[in-house]
C-alpha angles and dihedrals in degrees: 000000000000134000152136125246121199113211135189129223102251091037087058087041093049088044108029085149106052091042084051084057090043094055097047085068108090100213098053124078144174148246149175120276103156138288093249111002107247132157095271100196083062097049122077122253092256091055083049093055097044091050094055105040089047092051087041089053094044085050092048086043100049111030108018101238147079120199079187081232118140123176109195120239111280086352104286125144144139140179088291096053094045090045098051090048089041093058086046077055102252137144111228106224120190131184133240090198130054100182086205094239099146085066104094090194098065103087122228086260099054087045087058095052098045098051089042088043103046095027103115139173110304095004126163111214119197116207134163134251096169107085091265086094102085100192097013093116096043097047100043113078079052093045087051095051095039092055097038083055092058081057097259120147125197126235134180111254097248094064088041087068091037083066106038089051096056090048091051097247121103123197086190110124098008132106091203135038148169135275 
């Protein structure tokens, strides 16, 4: 199934391996999320900087490739942020839907029912695969079947905003957006 995984800096460098597996899969690719995670609308322009193009030379490094996408720690971001990543030459992705994995009180069931539930056209669902997602590994096969039989189909973010931006709609720097 494809999908994009946005990796920081210290997570590539604590599982090269893994990422190196990762990377041989052809539906799967990769973005910026940071070199170390911080709360980038607290940090100066040149910590910014460092912390992208470290993350973007570890990516290259590691798997190959750079998709140029960068999603902002815990989703925050502002004209600064996206101006900083748009002059290293990276597009800012955000989300509409956090499945709430990271809250190890939501069972692998209620995670089910709220990413079926909120998952709508064009939406870009942030799971974890860091250990931080409880019952990730667990809800996801049935998160996979229940949305594909409501007729959804997965595609890498790259190809998301491929398509939004033919259409004349970008979900590119926005936390919502529409059907």
């Amino acid at each position: 199934m494809p999908a994009t995984f946005f990796l920081s800096g210290k997570w590539i460098l604590k599982h090269r391996t893994d990422v190196k597996k990762l990377a041989l899969v052809p539906e799967f690719e990769f973005g910026n999320h940071s070199y170390s995670h911080p709360h980038c609308i607290a940090i100066s322009d040149d910590s910014i900087i460092l912390e992208l193009l470290r993350t973007e030379s570890l990516l290259i490094h590691t798997t190959g490739t750079s998709q140029k996408l960068f999603r902002p720690p815990y989703g925050e971001t502002d004209q600064r942020i996206e101006g900083i990543a748009q002059n290293i030459g990276l597009t800012t992705v955000l989300y509409d839907l956090a499945s709430g994995d990271p809250d190890s009180t939501i069972s692998r069931e209620k995670l089910i029912q709220y990413v079926v539930t909120s998952a709508r056209n064009g939406s870009i669902i942030v799971m974890h695969v860091n250990g931080r997602g409880w019952y990730t590994s667990e809800a996801l096969p049935e998160i996979i079947r229940l949305l594909r039989a409501k007729g959804y189909t997965f595609v890498k973010v790259s190809e998301l905003l491929k398509v939004q931006n033919r259409v004349g709609n970008s979900f590119i720097d926005k936390k919502k957006h529409p059907n």
